[in-house]
N, C-alpha and C positions, 0 to 999 in steps of 0.2 A: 366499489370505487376505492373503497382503503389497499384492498387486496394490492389492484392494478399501481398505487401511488409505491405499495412497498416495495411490489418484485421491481417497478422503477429504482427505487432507492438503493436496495440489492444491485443491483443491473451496475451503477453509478458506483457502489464500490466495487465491484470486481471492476470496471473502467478505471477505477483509481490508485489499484492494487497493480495494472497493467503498467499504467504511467510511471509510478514508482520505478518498475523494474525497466524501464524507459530511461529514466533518468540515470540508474547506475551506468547502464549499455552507453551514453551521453557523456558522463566523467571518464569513464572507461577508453572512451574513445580519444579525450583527451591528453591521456598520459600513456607515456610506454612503461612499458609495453602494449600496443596500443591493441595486439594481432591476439594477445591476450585478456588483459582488462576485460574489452568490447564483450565479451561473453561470458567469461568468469564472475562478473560482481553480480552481472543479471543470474547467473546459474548460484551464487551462496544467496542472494537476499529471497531468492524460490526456496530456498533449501529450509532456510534459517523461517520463511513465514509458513511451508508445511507442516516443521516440526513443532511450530510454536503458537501462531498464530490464525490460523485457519482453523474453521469451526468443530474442523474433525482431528487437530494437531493433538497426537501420540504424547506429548510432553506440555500441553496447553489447558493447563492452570486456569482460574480468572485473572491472579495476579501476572503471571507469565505471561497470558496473549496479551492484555493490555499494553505490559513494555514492548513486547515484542514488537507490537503496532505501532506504537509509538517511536522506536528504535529504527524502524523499518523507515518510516516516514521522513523522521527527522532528517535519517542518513540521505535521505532521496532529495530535499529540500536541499539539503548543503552540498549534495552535489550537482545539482545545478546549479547551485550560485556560485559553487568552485569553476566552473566550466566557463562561468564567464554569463549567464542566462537567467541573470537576478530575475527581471521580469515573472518569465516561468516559475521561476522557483518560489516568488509570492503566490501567483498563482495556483499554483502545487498545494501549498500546504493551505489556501482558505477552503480551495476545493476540496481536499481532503477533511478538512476539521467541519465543514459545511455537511458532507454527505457521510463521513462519521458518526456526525452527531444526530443527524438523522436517524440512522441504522440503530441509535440506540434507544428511538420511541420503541413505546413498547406494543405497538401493534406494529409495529415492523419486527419483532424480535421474535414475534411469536410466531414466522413466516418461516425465522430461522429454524426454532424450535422443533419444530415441525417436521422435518424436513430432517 
């Protein structure tokens, strides 16, 4: 049962890591260049949480993925609320800090570990 509860929790951050890159695609669309943006901020925050922030990231530190995550996040929060979509953007970031902080029990970590 612990197993099935993690790879859920797992499951909920990549769902969260999706959204994030939702939300730039969101601001993006908002501002012009719009035919730009729209794809661009979703293709650097992929780029910036490969390098840094994903379990396998080539440049990913403890200290470094942490901000990275955090940087990632934040940025994604506030651009939704820049776009006009406070609501979501609450949303966003309890979800996130909710199934985050999840991901950091430690029989959840050990799924990652693993792996």
């Amino acid at each position: 049962m612990n197993a099935i509860f993690g790879w859920c929790v797992l499951a909920l951050v990549f769902v969260d890591e999706l959204l994030a890159m939702a939300a730039f695609g969101v601001w993006g669309w908002q501002h012009d260049p719009r035919w730009l943006l729209v794809w661009l901020l979703p293709v650097v925050a992929m780029t910036v949480w490969f390098l840094f922030a994903s379990p396998k990231a080539r440049y990913g530190s403890t200290p470094v993925r942490e901000v990275a995550k955090v940087a990632v996040f934040a940025l994604a929060v506030l651009a939704l609320a820049d776009a006009g979509h406070e609501t979501w953007a609450v949303a966003l970031l309890v979800f996130s800090v909710v199934v985050n902080g999840l991901a950091l029990l430690p029989s959840i970590r050990i799924l990652v570990e693993r792996e």
